[in-house]
C-alpha positions in Angstrom: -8.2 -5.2 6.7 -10.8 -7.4 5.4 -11.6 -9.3 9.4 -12.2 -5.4 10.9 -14.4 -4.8 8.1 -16.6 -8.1 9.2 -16.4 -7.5 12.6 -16.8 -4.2 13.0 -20.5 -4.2 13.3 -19.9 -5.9 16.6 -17.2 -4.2 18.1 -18.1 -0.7 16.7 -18.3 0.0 20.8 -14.9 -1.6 21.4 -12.7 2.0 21.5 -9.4 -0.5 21.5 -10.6 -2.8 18.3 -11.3 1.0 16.4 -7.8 2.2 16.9 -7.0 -1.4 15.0 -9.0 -0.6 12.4 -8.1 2.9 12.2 -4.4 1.8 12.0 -5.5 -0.6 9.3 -7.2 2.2 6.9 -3.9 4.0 6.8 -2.1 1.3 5.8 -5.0 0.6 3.0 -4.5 4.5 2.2 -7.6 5.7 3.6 -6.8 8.4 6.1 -10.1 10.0 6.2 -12.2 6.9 7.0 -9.0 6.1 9.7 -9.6 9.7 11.1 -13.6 9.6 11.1 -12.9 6.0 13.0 -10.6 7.4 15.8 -12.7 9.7 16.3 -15.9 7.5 17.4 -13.2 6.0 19.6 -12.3 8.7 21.2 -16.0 9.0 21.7 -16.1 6.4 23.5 -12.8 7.0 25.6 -12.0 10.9 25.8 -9.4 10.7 28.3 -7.6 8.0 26.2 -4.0 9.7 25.9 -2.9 6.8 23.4 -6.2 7.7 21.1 -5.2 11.5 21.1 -1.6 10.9 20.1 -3.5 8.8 17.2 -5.6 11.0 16.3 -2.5 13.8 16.1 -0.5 11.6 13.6 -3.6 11.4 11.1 -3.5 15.1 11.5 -0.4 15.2 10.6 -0.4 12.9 7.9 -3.3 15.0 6.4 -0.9 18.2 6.7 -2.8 19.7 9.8 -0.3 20.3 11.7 -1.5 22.9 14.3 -4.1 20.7 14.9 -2.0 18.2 15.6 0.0 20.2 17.8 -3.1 20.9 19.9 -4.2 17.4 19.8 -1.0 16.1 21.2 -1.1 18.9 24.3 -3.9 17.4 25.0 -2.5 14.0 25.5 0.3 15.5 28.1 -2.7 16.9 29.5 -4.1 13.9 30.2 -1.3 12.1 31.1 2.3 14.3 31.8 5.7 13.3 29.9 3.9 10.6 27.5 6.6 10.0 25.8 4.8 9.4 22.3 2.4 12.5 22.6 5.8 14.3 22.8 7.0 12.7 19.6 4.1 13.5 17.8 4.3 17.2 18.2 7.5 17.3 17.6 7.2 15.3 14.4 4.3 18.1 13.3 6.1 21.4 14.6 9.0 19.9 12.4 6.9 20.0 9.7 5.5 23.1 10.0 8.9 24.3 9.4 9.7 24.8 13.3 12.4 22.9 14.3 14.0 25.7 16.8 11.2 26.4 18.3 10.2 22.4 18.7 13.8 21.8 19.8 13.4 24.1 22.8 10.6 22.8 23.5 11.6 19.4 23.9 14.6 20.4 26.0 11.9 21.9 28.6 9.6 19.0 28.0 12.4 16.2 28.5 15.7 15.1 29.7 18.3 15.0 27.2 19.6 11.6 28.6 16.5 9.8 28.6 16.6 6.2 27.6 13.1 6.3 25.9 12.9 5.0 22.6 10.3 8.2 21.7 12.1 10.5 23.6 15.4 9.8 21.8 13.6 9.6 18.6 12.4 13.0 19.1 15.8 14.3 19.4 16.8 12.8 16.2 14.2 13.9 14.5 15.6 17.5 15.7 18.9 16.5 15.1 19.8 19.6 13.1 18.9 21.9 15.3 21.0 20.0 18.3 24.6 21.9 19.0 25.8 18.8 20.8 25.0 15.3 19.1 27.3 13.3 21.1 24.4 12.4 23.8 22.0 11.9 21.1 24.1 9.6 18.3 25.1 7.5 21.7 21.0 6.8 23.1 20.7 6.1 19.2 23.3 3.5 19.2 22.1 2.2 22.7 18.8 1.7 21.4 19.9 -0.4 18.6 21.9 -2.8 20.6 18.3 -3.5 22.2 16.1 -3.3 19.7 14.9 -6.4 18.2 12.0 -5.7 16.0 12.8 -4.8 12.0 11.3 -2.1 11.5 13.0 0.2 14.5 16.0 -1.4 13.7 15.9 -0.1 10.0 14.4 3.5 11.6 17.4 3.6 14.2 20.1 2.8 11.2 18.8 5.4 9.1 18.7 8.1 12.1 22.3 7.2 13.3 23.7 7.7 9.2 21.8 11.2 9.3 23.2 12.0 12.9 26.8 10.4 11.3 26.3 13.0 8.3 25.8 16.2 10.4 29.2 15.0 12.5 30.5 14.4 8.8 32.1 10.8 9.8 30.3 10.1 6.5 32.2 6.2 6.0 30.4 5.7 9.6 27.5 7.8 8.3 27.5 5.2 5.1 27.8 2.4 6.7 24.6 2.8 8.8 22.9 3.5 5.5 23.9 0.2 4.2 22.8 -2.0 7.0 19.8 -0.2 7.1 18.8 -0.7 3.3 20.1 -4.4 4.0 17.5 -4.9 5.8 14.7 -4.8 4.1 16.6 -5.2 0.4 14.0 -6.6 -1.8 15.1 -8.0 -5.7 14.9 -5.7 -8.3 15.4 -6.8 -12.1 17.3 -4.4 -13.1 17.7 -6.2 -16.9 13.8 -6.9 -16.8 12.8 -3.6 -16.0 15.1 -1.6 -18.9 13.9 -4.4 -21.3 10.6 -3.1 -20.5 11.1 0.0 -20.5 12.6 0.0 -24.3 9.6 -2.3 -25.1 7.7 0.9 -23.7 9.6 3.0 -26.2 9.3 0.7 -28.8 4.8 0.6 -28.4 4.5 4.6 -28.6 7.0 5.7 -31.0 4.1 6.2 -33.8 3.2 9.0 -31.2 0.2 8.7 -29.3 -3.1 8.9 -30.3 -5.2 12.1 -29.1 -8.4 11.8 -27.4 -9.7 15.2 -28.9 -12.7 15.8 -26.4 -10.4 16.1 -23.5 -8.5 19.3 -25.1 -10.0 21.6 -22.8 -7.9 19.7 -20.2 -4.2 20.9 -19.3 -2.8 19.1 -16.3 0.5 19.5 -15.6 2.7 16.2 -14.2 6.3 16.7 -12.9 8.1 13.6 -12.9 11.5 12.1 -12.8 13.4 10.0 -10.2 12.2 10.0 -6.6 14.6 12.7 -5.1 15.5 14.8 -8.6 13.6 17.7 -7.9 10.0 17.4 -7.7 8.8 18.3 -4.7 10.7 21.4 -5.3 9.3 22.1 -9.1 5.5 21.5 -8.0 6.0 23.7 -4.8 7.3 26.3 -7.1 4.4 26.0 -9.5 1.5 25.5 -6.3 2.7 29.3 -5.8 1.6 30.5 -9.0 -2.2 31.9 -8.4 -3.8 29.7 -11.0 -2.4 26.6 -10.1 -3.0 24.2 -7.5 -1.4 21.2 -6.5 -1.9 17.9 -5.4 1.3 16.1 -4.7 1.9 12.7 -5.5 -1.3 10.8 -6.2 -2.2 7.5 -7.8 -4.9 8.6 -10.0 -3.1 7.8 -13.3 -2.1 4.4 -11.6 -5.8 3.6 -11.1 -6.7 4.7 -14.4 -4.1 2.2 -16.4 -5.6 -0.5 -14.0 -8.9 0.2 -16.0 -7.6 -0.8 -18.9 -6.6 -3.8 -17.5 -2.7 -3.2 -17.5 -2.7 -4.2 -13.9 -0.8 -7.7 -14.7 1.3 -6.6 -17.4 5.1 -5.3 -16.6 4.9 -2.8 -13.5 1.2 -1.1 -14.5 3.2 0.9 -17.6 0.9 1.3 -20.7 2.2 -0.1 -23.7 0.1 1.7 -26.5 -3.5 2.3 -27.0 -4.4 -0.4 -29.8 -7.9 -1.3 -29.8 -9.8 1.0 -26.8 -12.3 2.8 -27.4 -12.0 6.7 -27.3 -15.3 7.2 -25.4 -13.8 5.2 -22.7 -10.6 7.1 -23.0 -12.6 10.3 -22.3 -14.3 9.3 -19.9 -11.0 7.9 -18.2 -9.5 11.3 -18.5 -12.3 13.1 -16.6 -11.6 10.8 -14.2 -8.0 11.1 -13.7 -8.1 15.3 -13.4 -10.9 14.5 -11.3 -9.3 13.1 -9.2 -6.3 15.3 -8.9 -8.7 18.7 -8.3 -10.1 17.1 -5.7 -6.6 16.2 -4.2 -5.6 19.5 -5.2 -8.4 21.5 -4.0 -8.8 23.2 -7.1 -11.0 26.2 -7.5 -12.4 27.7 -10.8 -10.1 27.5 -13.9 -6.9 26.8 -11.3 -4.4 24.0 -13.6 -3.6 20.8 -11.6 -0.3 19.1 -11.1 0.7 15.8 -9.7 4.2 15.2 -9.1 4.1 11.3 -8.7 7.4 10.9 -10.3 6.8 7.1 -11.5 4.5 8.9 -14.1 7.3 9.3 -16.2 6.7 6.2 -17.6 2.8 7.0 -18.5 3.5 9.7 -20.3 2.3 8.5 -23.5 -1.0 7.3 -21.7 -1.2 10.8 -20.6 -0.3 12.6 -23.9 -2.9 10.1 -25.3 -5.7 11.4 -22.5 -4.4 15.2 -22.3 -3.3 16.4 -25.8 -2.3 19.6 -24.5 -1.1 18.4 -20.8 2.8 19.2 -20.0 5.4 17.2 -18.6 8.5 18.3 -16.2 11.4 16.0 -16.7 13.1 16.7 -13.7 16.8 15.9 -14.1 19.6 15.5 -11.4 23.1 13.9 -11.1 22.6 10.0 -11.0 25.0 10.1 -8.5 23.3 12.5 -6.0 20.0 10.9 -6.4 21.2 7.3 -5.4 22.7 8.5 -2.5 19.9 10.7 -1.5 17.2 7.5 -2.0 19.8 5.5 -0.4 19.8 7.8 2.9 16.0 8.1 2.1 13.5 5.9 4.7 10.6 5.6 2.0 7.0 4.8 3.2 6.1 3.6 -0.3 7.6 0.2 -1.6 10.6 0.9 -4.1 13.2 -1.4 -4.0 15.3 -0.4 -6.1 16.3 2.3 -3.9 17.7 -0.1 -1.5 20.6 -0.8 -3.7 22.9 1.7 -5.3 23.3 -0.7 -8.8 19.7 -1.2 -9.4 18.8 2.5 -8.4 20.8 3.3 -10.6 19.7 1.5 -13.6 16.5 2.5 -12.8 17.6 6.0 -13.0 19.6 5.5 -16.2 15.9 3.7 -17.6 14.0 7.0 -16.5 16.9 9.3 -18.6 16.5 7.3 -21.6 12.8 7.2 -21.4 12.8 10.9 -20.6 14.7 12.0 -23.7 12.8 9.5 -26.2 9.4 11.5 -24.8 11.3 15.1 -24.9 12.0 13.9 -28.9 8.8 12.3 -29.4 6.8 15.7 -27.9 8.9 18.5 -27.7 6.1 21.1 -26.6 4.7 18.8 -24.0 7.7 17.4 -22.1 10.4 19.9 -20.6 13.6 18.8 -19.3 14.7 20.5 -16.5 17.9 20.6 -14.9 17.9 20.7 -10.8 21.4 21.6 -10.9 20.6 24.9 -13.4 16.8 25.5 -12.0 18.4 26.4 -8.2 21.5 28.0 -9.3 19.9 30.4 -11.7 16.4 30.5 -10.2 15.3 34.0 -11.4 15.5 32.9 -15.6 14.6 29.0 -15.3 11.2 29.9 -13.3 10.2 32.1 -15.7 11.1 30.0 -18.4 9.1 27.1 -16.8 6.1 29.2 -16.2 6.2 29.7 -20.3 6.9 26.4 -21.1 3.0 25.4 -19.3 1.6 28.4 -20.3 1.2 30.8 -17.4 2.4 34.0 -17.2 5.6 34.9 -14.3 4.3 35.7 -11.0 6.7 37.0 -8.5 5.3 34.6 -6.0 7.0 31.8 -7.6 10.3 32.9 -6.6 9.3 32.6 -3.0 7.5 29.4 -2.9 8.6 28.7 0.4 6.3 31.3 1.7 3.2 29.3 0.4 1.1 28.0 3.1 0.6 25.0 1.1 1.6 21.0 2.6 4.5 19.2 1.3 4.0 15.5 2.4 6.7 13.7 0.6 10.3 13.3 1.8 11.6 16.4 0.2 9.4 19.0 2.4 13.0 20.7 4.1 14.0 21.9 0.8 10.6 22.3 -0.8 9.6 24.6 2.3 12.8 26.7 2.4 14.2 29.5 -0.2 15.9 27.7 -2.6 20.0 26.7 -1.8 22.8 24.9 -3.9 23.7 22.6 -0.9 22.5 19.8 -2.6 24.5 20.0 -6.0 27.2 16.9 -5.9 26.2 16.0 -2.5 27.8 12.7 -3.2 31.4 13.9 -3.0 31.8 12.7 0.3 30.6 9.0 -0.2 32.3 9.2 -3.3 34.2 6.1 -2.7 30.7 3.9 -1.5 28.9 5.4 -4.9 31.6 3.3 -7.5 28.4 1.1 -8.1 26.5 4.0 -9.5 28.9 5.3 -11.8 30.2 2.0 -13.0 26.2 1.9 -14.3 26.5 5.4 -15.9 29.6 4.3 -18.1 27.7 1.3 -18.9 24.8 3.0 -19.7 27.1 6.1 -21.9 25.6 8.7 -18.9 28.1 11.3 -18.5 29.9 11.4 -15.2 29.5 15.6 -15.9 
């Protein structure tokens, strides 16, 4: 990152050395300086097919997908059957929520035999909308034989387990999984991090001290473990009229690096002895800041931010937002192992590359999660997935209470919000609520003996 920023006043006229750097911005998490840069390179070269198909996956990342759509016709304008513009609108109409429609399109578009990596990535991206999977879960295969980079080779495992799992050959379907997770396994100490997180326990149960001036501010954070319910909790609550959302941001992340907790055990903040409440304020203002503006808030809307890790800042946030509420969101350990297990994460958390340590880490987050339900009863709310989508029409209105805002029909069909889900979970968060997902592990029971020989050790009921 650092080289394109020093040589970028002598290249700025370089259209292929801007792509680089734009590529670079998104992996620094700037996607708006990325997008402003590929677009003075496509100044440069406007019938650049590769810079439109660039230009349509920052779209997409930003949640524009029509855009995108229209970005990446514009590429097979300017140059018929490139195979990656036709991955990129597929990718985007997929996330509009129009798979049927993209999978049509692509059948027009392509041939269903083609031995193009994009190509037969586009049909597995599709691959629930594909009658026949046969052709598809065979390219996948033969692309993995060839494939020597990492990366694709971990992409292609995961995409053959999901095509395994809709054929429901789920020991075949597994066993992808596994070697795809074995690939880029990374250590996770799973008897460091629950020491920790008791020594967490331990430094906040005086309760946390109030910083009274930010009173007037009522966030609401929905955390948990990734794939317990989140996504679906704060789409739920984005269709309320006075709230808006912001997804999963790093904003409380950035503000425990001000106080310096940055070296100490994964960024959590152990107590608040000795800062100064000024600085706290001010610190506060700055996190909600920074979620409205994520969130797009107008007027008096509340906030949320659904960055499930947050669960372990929530005496921070208690600390910053006396009258801020917390979601617990709670699912069977079992099903959300598996589901991070199958889950091709962007982010960097190892411990979902193994069942044992995901589950520890799961089994950390419920122990921590009822200490903070006991230690603040009328800020943190557990809430079950299992009960919230099997009995929608009492737990939504009972959720609504529990932060304060009064039912709204609207909540009942958050799919029908316009709004952008980003995170892995945006099939369910974008679709009417269904049970399919309760005990989803039944299947793979037989692979998931590592997770529940955790939840005996731990006293976490298999029920």
């Amino acid at each position: 990152m650092q080289i394109y920023q020093e040589i970028y006043p002598l290249v700025v006229r370089d259209a292929s050395v801007l792509r680089l750097y734009a590529i670079a911005l998104v992996g620094a998490g700037k996607p708006k300086q990325a997008f402003a840069t590929i677009d003075k390179a496509i100044k440069l070269e406007p019938m650049n097919p590769q810079l439109r198909v660039d230009r349509a996956r920052l779209l997409t990342d930003l949640g524009r997908y029509p855009e995108a759509v229209v970005e990446t016709d514009r590429a097979l304008a300017q140059q018929k059957g490139f195979s990656q513009a036709i991955h990129a609108r597929v990718v985007a109409m997929r996330r509009m929520g129009e798979s049927r429609e993209a999978y049509e399109w692509l059948l027009a578009a392509t041939d269903e035999n083609s031995e193009d990596s994009w190509v037969i990535d586009s049909y597995a991206e599709l691959a629930s909308e594909v009658d026949d999977l046969g052709p598809i879960l065979g390219a996948l295969q033969r692309a993995l034989v060839n494939e020597k980079e990492l990366t694709s080779r971990v992409s292609l495992n995961y995409k053959i387990g999901d095509v395994l799992h809709r054929l429901k050959r789920y020991d075949e379907a597994f066993g992808a999984y596994d070697q795809a997770n074995e690939l880029r396994r990374t250590p996770f100490d799973t008897e460091l991090h629950t020491k920790h997180t008791r020594e967490l326990m331990e430094s906040w149960k005086a309760g946390p001290p109030t910083v009274e001036t930010n009173s007037n501010l009522q966030p609401i954070f929905v955390t948990g473990v990734p794939r317990s319910g989140t996504s679906l909790v704060e789409q739920i609550l984005s269709a309320h009229s006075n709230v808006a959302a912001a997804g999963e941001t790093v904003a409380v992340a950035k503000a425990a690096q001000k106080l310096g907790v940055a070296m100490k055990p994964y960024g959590y903040v152990f107590g608040l002895e000795g800062q100064d409440e000024s600085q706290l304020a001010d610190m506060g203002e700055m996190v909600v800041k920074g979620i409205e503006k994520l969130a797009g808030a107008q007027g008096e809307q509340r906030v949320t931010d659904k960055m499930p890790e947050n669960i372990m800042q929530v005496g921070f946030l208690a600390s910053l937002f006396p009258r801020a509420k917390f979601i617990h969101c709670i699912r069977d350990i079992r099903d959300v192992c598996l589901s991070c297990y199958r889950q091709e994460f962007s982010g960097f958390l190892p411990y979902t590359r193994d069942l044992t340590a995901c589950a520890h880490y799961a089994a950390d987050v419920a122990e921590i999660g009822q200490f903070w339900h006991e230690l603040l009863p009328d800020q943190v709310y557990p809430l079950h997935y299992s009960e919230l989508v099997q009995n929608a029409e009492t737990e939504i209105p009972a959720l609504l209470d529990f932060v304060g805002l009064p039912m709204e029909e609207d909540c009942l069909r958050h799919h029908e919000s316009d709004r952008t889900v980003r995170t892995a979970s945006f099939e369910q968060a974008t679709q009417p609520i269904y049970t399919d997902a309760i005990a989803r592990w039944r299947p793979y029971e037989k692979h998931l003996q590592p997770v529940v020989d955790v939840m005996r050790e731990r006293g976490i009921g298999l029920n």
